[in-house]
ZARORO-62648 format. One line per field, with one value per residue (C-alpha): x, y, z; residue in three letters; residue number from 1. Coordinates in steps of 0.1 Angstrom, whole numbers, padded with zeros to 4 digits, m for minus. Example, Ala and Ser with C-alpha at 12.3 -4.5 7.8 and 13.67 -1.06 7.14 Angstrom:
REM ZARORO-62648
u: (0123, 0137) .
v: (m0045, m0011) .
w: (0078, 0071) .
setor: (ALA, SER) .
torke: (1, 2) .
//
This chain:
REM ZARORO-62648
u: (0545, 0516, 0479, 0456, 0416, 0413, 0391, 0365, 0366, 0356, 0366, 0379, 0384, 0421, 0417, 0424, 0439, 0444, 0424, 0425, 0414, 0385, 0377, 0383, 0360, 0333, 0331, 0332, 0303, 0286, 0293, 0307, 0289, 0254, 0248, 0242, 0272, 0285, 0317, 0325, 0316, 0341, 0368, 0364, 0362, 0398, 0411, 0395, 0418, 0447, 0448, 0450, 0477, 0454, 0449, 0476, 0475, 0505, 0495, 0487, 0476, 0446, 0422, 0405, 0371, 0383, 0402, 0372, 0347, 0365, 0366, 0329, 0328, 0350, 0324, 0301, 0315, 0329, 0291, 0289, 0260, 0250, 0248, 0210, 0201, 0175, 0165, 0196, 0215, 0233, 0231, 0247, 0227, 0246, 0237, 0233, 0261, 0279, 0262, 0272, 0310, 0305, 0290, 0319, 0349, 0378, 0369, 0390, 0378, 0342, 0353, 0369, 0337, 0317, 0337, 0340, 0300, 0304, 0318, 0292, 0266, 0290, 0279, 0289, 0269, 0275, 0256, 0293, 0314, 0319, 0320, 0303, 0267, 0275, 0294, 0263, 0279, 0291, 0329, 0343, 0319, 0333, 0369, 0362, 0347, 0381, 0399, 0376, 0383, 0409, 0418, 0432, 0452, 0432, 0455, 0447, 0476, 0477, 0483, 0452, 0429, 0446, 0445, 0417, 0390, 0387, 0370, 0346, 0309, 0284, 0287, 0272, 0285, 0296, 0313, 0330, 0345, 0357, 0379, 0391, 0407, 0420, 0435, 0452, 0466, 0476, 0500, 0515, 0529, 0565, 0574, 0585, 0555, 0532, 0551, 0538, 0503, 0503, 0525, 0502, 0469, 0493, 0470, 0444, 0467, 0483, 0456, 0442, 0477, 0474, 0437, 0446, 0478, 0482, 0448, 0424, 0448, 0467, 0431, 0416, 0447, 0452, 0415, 0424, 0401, 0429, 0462, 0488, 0521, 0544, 0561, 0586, 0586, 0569, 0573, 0570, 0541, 0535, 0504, 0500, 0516, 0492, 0492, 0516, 0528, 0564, 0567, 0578, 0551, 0547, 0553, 0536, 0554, 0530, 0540, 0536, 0522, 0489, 0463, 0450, 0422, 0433, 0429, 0407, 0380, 0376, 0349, 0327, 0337, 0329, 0292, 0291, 0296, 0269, 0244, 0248, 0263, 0289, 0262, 0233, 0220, 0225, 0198, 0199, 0201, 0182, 0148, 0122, 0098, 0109, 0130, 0166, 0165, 0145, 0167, 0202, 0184, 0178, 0219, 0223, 0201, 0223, 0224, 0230, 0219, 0250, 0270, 0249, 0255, 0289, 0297, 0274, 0246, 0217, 0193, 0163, 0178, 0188, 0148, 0133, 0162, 0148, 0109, 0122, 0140, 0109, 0088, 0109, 0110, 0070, 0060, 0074, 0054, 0065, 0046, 0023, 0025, 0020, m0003, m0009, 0025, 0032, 0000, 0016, 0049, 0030, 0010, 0043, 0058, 0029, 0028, 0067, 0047, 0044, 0007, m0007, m0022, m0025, m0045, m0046, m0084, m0080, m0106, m0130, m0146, m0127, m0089, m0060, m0050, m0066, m0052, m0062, m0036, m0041, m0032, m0052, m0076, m0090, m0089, m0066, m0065, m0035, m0037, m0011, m0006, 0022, 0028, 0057, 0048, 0035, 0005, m0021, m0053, m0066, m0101, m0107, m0146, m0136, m0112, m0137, m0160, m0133, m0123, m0158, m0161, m0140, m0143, m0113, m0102, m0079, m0060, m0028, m0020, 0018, 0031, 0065, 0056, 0029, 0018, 0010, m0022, m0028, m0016, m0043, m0067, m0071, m0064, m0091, m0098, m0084, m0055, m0022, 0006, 0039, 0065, 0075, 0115, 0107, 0085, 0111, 0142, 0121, 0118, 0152, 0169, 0145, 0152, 0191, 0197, 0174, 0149, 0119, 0094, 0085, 0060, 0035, 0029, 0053, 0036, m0003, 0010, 0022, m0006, m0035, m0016, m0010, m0039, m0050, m0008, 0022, 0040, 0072, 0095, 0081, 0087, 0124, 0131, 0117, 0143, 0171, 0164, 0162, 0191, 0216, 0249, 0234, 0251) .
v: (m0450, m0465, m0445, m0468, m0460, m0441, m0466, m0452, m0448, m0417, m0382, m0365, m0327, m0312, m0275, m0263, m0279, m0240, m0237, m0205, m0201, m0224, m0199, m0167, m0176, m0188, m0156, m0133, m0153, m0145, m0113, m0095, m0106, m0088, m0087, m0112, m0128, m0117, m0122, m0087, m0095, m0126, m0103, m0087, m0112, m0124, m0091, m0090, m0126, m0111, m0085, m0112, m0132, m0158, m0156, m0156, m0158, m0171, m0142, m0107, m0092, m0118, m0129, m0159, m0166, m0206, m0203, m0186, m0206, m0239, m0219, m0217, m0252, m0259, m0248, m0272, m0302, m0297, m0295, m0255, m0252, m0252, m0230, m0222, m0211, m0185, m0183, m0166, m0160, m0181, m0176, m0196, m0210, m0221, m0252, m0255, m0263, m0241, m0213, m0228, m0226, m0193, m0185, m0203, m0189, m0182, m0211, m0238, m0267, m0258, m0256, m0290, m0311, m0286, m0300, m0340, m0336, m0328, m0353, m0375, m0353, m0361, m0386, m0404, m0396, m0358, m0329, m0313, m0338, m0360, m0395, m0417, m0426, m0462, m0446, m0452, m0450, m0423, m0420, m0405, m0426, m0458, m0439, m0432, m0470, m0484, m0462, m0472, m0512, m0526, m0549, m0522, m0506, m0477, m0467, m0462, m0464, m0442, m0469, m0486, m0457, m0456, m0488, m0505, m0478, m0451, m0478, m0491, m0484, m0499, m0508, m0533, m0556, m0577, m0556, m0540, m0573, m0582, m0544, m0555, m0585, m0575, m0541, m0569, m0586, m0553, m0550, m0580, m0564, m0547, m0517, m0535, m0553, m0524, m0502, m0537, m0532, m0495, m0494, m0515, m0491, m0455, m0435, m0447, m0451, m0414, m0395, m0414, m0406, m0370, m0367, m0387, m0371, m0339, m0326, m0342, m0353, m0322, m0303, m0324, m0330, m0292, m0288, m0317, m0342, m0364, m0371, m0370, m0393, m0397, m0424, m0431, m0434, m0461, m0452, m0425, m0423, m0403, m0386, m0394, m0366, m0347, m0352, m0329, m0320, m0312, m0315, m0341, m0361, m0346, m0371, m0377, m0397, m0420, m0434, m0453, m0428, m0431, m0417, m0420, m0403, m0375, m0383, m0345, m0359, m0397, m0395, m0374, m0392, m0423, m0410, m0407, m0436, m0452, m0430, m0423, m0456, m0461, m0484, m0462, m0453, m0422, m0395, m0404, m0379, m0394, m0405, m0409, m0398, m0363, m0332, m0333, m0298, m0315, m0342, m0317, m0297, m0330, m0341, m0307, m0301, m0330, m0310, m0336, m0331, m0349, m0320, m0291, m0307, m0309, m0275, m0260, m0245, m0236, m0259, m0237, m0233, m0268, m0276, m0252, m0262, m0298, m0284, m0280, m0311, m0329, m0314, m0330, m0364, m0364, m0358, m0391, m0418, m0449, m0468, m0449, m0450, m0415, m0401, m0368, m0361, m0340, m0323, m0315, m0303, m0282, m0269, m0255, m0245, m0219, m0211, m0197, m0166, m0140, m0131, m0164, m0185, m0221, m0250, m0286, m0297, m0328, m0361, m0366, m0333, m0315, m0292, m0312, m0272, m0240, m0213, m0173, m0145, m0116, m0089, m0091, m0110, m0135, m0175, m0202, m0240, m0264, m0297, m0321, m0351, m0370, m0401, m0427, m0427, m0394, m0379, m0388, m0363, m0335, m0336, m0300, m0307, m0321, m0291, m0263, m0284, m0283, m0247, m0234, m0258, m0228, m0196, m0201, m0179, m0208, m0241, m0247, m0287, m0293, m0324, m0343, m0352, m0355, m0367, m0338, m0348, m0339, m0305, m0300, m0309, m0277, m0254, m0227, m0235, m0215, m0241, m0237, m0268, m0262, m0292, m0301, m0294, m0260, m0249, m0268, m0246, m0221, m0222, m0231, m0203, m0178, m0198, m0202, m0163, m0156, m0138, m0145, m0122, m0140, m0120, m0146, m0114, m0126, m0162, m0143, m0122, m0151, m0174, m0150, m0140, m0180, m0199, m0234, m0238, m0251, m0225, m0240, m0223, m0190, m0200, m0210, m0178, m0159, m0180, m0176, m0136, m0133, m0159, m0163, m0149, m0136, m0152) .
w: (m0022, m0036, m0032, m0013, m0016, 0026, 0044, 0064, 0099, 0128, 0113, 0136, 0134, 0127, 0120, 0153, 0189, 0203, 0237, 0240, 0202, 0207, 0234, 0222, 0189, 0210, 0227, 0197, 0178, 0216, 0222, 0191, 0158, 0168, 0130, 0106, 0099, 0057, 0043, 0055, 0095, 0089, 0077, 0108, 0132, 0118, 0122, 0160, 0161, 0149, 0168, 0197, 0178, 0170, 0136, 0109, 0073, 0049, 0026, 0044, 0009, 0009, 0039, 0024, 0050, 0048, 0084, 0103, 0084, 0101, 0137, 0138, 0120, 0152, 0179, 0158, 0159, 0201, 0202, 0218, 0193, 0159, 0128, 0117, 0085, 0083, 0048, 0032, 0062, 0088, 0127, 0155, 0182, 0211, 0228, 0264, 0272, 0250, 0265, 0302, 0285, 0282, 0314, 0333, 0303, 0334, 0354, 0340, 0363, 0354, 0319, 0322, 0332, 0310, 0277, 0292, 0287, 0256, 0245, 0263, 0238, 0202, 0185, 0150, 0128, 0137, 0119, 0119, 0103, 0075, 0095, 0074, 0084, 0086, 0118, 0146, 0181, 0209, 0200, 0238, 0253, 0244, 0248, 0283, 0292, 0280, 0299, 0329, 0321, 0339, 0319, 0300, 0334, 0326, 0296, 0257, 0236, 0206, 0183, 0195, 0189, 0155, 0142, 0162, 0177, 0152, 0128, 0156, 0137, 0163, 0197, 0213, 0248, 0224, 0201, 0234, 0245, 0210, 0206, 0244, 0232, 0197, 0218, 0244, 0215, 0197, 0228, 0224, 0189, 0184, 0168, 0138, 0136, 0144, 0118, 0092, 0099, 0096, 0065, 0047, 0043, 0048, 0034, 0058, 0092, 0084, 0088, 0115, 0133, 0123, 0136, 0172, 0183, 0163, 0173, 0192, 0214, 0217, 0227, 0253, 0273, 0274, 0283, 0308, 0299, 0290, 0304, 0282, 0281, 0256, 0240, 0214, 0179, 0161, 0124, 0102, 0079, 0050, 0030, m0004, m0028, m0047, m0084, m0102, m0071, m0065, m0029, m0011, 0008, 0044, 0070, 0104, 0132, 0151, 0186, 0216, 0240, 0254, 0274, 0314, 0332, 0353, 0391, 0396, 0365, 0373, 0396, 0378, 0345, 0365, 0372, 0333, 0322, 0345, 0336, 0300, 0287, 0255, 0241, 0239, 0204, 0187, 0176, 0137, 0116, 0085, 0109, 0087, 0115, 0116, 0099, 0102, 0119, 0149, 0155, 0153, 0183, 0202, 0198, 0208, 0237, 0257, 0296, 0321, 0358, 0369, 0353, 0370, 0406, 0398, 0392, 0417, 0396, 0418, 0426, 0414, 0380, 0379, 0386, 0362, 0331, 0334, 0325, 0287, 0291, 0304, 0278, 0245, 0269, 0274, 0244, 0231, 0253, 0233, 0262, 0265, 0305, 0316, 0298, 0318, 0325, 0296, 0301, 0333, 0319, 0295, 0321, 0340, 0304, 0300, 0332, 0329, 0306, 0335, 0317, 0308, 0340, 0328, 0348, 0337, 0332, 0310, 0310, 0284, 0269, 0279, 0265, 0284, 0296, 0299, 0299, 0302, 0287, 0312, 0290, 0264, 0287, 0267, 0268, 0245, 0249, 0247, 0238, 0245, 0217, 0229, 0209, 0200, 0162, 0139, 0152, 0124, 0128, 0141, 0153, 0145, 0157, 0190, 0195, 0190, 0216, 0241, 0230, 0232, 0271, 0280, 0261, 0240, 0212, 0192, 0199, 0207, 0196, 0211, 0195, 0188, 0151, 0125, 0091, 0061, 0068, 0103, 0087, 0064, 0089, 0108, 0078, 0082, 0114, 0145, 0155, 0153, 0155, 0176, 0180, 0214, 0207, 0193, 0222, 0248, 0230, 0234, 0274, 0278, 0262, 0284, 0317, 0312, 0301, 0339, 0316, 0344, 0329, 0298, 0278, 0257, 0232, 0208, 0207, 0204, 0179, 0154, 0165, 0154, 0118, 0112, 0121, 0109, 0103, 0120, 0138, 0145, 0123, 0130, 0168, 0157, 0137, 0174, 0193, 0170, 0169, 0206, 0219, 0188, 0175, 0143, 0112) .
setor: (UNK, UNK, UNK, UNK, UNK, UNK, UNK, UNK, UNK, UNK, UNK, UNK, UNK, UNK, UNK, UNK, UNK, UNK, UNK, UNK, UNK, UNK, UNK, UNK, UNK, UNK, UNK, UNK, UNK, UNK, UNK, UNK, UNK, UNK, UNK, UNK, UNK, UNK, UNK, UNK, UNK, UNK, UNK, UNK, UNK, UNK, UNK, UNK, UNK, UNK, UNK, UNK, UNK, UNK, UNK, UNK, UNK, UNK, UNK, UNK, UNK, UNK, UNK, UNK, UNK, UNK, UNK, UNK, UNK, UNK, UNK, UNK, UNK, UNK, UNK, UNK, UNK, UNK, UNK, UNK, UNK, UNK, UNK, UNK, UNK, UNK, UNK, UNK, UNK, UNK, UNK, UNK, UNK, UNK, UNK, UNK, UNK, UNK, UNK, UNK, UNK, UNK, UNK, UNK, UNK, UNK, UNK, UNK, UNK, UNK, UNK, UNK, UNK, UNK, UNK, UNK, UNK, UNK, UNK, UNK, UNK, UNK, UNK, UNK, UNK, UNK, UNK, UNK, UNK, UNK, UNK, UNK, UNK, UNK, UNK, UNK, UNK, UNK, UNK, UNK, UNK, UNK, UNK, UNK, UNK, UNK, UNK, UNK, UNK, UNK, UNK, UNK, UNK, UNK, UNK, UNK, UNK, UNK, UNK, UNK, UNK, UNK, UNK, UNK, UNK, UNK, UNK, UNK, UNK, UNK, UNK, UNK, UNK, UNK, UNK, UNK, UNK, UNK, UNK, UNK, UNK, UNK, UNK, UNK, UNK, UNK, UNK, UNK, UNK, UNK, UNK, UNK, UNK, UNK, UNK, UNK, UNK, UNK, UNK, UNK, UNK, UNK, UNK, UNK, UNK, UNK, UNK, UNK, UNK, UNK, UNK, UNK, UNK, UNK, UNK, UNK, UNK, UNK, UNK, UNK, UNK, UNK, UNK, UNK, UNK, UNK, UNK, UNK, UNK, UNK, UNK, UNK, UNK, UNK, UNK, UNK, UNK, UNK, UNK, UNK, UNK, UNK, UNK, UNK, UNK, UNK, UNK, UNK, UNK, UNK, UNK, UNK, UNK, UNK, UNK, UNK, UNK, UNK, UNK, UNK, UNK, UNK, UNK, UNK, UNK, UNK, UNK, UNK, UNK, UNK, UNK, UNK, UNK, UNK, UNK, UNK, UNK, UNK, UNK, UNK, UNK, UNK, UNK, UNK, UNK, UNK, UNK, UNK, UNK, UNK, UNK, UNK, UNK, UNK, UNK, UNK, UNK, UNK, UNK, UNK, UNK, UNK, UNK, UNK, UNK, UNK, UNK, UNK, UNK, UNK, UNK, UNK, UNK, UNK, UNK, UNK, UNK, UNK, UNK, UNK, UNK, UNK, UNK, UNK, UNK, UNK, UNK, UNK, UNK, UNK, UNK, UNK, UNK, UNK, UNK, UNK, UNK, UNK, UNK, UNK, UNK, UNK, UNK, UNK, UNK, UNK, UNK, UNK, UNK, UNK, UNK, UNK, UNK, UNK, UNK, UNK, UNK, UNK, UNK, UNK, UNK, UNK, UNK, UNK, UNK, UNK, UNK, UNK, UNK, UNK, UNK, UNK, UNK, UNK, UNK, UNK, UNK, UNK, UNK, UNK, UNK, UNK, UNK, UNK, UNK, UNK, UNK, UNK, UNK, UNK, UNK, UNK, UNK, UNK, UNK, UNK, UNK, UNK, UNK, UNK, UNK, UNK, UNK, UNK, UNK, UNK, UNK, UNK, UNK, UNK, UNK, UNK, UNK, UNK, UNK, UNK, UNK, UNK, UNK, UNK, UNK, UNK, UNK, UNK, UNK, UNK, UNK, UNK, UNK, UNK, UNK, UNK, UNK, UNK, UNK, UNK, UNK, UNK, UNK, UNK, UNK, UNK, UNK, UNK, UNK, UNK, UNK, UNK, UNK, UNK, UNK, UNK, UNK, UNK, UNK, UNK, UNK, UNK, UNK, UNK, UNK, UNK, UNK, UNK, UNK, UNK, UNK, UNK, UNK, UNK, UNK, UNK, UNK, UNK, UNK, UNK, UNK, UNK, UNK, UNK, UNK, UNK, UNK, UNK, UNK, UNK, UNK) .
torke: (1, 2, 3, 4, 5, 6, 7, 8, 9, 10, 11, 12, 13, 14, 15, 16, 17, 18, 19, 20, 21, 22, 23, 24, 25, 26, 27, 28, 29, 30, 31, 32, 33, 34, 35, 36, 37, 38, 39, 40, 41, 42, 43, 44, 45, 46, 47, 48, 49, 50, 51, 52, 53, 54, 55, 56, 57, 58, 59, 60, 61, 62, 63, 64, 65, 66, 67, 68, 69, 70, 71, 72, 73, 74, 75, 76, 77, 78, 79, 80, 81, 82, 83, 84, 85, 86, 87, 88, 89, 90, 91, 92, 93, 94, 95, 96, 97, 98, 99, 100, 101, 102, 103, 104, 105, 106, 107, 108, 109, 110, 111, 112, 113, 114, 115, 116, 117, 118, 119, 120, 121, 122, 123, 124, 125, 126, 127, 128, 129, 130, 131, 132, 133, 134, 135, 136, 137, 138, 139, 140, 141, 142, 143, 144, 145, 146, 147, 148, 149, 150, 151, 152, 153, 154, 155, 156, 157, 158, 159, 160, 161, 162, 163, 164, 165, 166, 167, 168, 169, 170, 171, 172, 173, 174, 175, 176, 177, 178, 179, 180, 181, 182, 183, 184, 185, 186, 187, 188, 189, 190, 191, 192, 193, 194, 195, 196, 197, 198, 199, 200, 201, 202, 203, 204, 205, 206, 207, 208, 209, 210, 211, 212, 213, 214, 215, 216, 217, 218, 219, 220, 221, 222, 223, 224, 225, 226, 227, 228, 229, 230, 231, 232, 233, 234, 235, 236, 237, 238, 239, 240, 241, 242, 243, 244, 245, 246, 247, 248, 249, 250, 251, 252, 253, 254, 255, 256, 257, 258, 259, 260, 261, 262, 263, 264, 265, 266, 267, 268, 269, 270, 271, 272, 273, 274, 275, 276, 277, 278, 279, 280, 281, 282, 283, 284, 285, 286, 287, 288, 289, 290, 291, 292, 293, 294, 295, 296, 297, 298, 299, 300, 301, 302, 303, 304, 305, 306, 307, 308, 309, 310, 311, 312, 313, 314, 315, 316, 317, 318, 319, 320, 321, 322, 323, 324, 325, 326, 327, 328, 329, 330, 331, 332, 333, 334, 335, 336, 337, 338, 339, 340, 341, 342, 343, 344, 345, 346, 347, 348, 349, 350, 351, 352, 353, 354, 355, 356, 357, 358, 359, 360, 361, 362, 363, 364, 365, 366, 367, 368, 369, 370, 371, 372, 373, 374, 375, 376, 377, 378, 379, 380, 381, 382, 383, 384, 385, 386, 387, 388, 389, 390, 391, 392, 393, 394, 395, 396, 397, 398, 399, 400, 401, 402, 403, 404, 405, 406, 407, 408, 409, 410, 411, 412, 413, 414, 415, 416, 417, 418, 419, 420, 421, 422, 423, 424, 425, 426, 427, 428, 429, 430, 431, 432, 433, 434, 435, 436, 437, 438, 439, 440, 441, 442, 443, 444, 445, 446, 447, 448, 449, 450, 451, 452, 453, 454, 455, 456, 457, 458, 459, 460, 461, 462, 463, 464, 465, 466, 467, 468, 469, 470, 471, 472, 473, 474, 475, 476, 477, 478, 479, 480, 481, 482, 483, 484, 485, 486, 487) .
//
């Protein structure tokens, strides 16, 4: 067989389609790796597995850390949350919804709708896989809106994901109805003819087939996300032998089964698609606006409301999870349009510390929120820079005005994004900078583990040994300490 150069297309992950396995790692990063997680806490979290007959190994004598390094690399890319790297070491934050998983681990129809939205959340370019970042678009999305189209009769056919979807890189109204009609037309194909097509790029259609219905496939209709039916045989289709190799190539059979929406999911699947569309633009990864590591906890922070109803959570926690939500939408106000709504949001954010009373004041000459931490009983102001661009200066003048208007002891400037130089405009002076995402992760993992008494020690504490700096990653590092599986 000649070697063909592997076109690109969506990389879908094939080092697991065990359930259960999915599961049962999820909960021993949670609950079981308390410290940070060496080679030698890996060694043990396989043996923990193969005690439950979920982990094997070809060779008993050697444990090689490549299996459990793809089961956490697993719970990255289903989106349950995301490894961190504090300095040498690596922790695992779980995502809100991974941590909602978690929370509802025995209740399979809560799991089912908890998994469907993540797949709303993953996205192409993903900070877990290798899809290429030509590869701009919400993958399940735009599975779930063909499925949905009945012009389709709310069936996807393997092949078609093979040979037609899986190399979708943008998506657009137009690009939708275009992959409708060349999917109608792929119908129209035989066997034989199907087999043509697919034999002549192998190397690419092969692991495309593998991906789809050795994996992915296999998972999400045992989650039930998907409904599974087979169909028979196609062709066979073979990987490329290795060079030197002595093997024979190992083959994969692709077919004509194909997938349908399970009766108990289509509504709230339905109520998906209409709110979050398959269109929608990604978070990219590579914004020149702002770090990388800011833009992973935004694809990450994806918690829709829609899902919350569904399963029952309480209203109250439903309300107080959408502050931090609010918080990271606020501070972007590309139209500028509601200007004192993230003052507002703010306000509420530092009102959840059980020793801080905040009060909006804002208008000119005046700190947009004061605010007076009881236990140490003294005075801080908060200023609230939302913006659609990079925040540009500080006035560190105007800020002690405002800061001495009220008897404050430092500033507190809560923004989305800035330029170096905003930076070096308040060194030496008692300000601090926080990002909005950092400060929003930091509510939300206090308000989904029902920690109500939130002490603001921790903040004073880093605030007065870092001022005229940018306290975010300190603020990170206190988040991933008090919330993470330590890596």
């Amino acid at each position: 067989m000649a070697i063909t150069v592997e076109r690109k297309k969506w990389i879908l992950y094939k080092h697991t389609c065990d359930y259960e396995l999915i599961k049962a790692v999820a909960l021993d990063v949670k609950n079981t790796c308390k410290t940070y997680l060496s080679d030698a806490e890996r060694h043990r979290m396989q043996e923990r597995l193969a005690k439950l007959n979920l982990y094997k190994t070809r060779n008993p004598a050697e444990t090689p850390l490549d299996s459990i390094n793809h089961r956490i690399n697993t719970l990255e890319y289903w989106m349950f949350g995301y490894e961190y790297k504090d300095r040498d070491q690596k922790r695992f934050m779980f995502s809100p919804l991974g941590n909602l998983f978690l929370k509802y681990i025995d209740d399979n129809e809560r799991l089912c709708m908890i998994f469907i939205s993540m797949l709303f959340a993953l996205q192409f370019q993903h900070p877990a896989s290798g899809t290429d970042k030509e590869f701009q678009l919400y993958p399940f999305r735009l599975i779930f809106k063909l499925l949905f189209d009945e012009r389709l009769g709310g069936k996807l056919y393997n092949n078609e994901v093979e040979y037609l979807v899986v190399f979708i890189k943008n998506m657009s109204s137009k690009e939708y109805e275009k992959l409708v009609v060349e999917i109608l037309n792929l119908r129209e194909k035989t066997d034989l003819e199907m087999s043509t097509l697919f034999k002549k790029d192998e190397h690419t259609y092969v692991n495309a087939v593998y991906e789809w219905e050795y994996y992915t496939l296999s998972l999400l209709s045992e989650v039930g996300v998907f409904e599974k039916h087979l169909g028979h045989k196609i062709c066979e289709l073979f990987h490329p032998r290795k060079e030197k190799s002595k093997s024979p190539p190992t083959k994969r059979i692709a077919t004509r089964g194909y997938i349908t929406i399970p009766t108990a999911q289509a509504e709230f699947i339905s109520d998906m698609i209409t709110s979050y569309h398959y269109d929608a633009s990604p978070i990219t990864l590579n914004d020149a606006e702002r770090m990388t590591e800011d833009a992973i906890k935004e694809i990450y922070s994806f918690y829709p409301k829609l899902l919350l109803d569904g399963i029952g959570e309480t209203s109250r926690l439903s309300e107080l999870l959408e502050l931090p939500k609010h918080i990271g939408e606020y501070a972007i106000n590309p139209e500028n349009n509601a200007p004192y709504l993230f003052e507002r949001v703010l306000t509420d954010g530092f009102n959840m510390f059980y020793n801080v009373d905040a009060t909006q004041k804002g208008g000119a000459g005046h700190t947009d929120i004061e605010c007076f931490y009881r236990t140490k009983k003294k005075k801080f102001a908060v200023e609230s820079k939302s913006t659609a661009n990079k925040l540009t200066e500080i006035n560190v003048g105007r800020l002690r005005e405002h800061r001495e208007e009220i008897g404050g002891e430092y500033t507190i400037v809560v923004t989305p994004r800035y330029v170096p130089a905003a930076k070096r405009d308040i060194v030496g002076a008692p300000v601090v900078i926080i990002l909005a995402s950092t400060f929003a992760e930091y509510l939300y993992n206090h308000i989904f583990n029902e920690i109500r008494d939130v002490d603001y020690a921790d903040f004073d504490d880093i605030i007065i040994n870092n001022l005229g700096q940018d306290i975010s990653l300190l603020i990170s590092d206190l988040t991933i300490k008090k919330f993470s599986a330590v890596g």
